[in-house]
N, C-alpha and C positions, 0 to 999 in steps of 0.2 A: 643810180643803182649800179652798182657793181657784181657783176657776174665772176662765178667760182663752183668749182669741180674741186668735192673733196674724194679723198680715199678714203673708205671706211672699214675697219676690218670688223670681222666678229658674224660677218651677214654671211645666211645660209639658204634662208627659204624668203618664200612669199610674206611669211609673218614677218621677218626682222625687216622688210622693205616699207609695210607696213607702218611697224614702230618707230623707225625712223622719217620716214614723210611725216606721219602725224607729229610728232617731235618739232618737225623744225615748219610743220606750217603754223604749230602754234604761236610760233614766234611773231612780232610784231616789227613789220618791218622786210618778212622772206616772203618769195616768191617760189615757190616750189618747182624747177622746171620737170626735172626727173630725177625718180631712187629706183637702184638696181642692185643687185648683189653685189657689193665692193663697193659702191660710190653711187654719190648723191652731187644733181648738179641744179644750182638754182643765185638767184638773183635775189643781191640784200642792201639795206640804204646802210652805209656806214654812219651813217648821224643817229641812228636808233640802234642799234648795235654792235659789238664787234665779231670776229674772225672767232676768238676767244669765247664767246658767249654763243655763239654755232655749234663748237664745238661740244661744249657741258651743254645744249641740248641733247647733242649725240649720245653723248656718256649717259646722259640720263634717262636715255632709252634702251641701252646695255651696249652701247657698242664705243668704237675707238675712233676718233679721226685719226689718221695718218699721214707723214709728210710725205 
């Protein structure tokens, strides 16, 4: 498992913190540690997904990963 702290932009309230945990614990393979306004930090296996594919979770809960 590899551990990772993204930046997230777009997060405001309790709901966007929300949309994005459920977002990316749907994924298979993350480990949810913590989401906050701004960033989300959690533990993922790189043989079931990528960095890449984290991200267009994000997106597709309305928000931005940032570098």
């Amino acid at each position: 498992m590899e551990k990772v702290e993204l930046k997230v932009s777009g997060m405001s309230c309790g709901h966007c913190v929300a949309a994005v945990s459920k977002s990316l614990s749907a994924l298979d393979g993350v480990d949810v540690v913590s989401v906050e306004v701004g960033s989300a930090r959690l533990s993922y296996d790189p043989d079931k997904l990528s960095r890449e594919r984290i991200a267009e979770a994000v997106a597709d809960a309305g928000f931005e990963v940032v570098a």
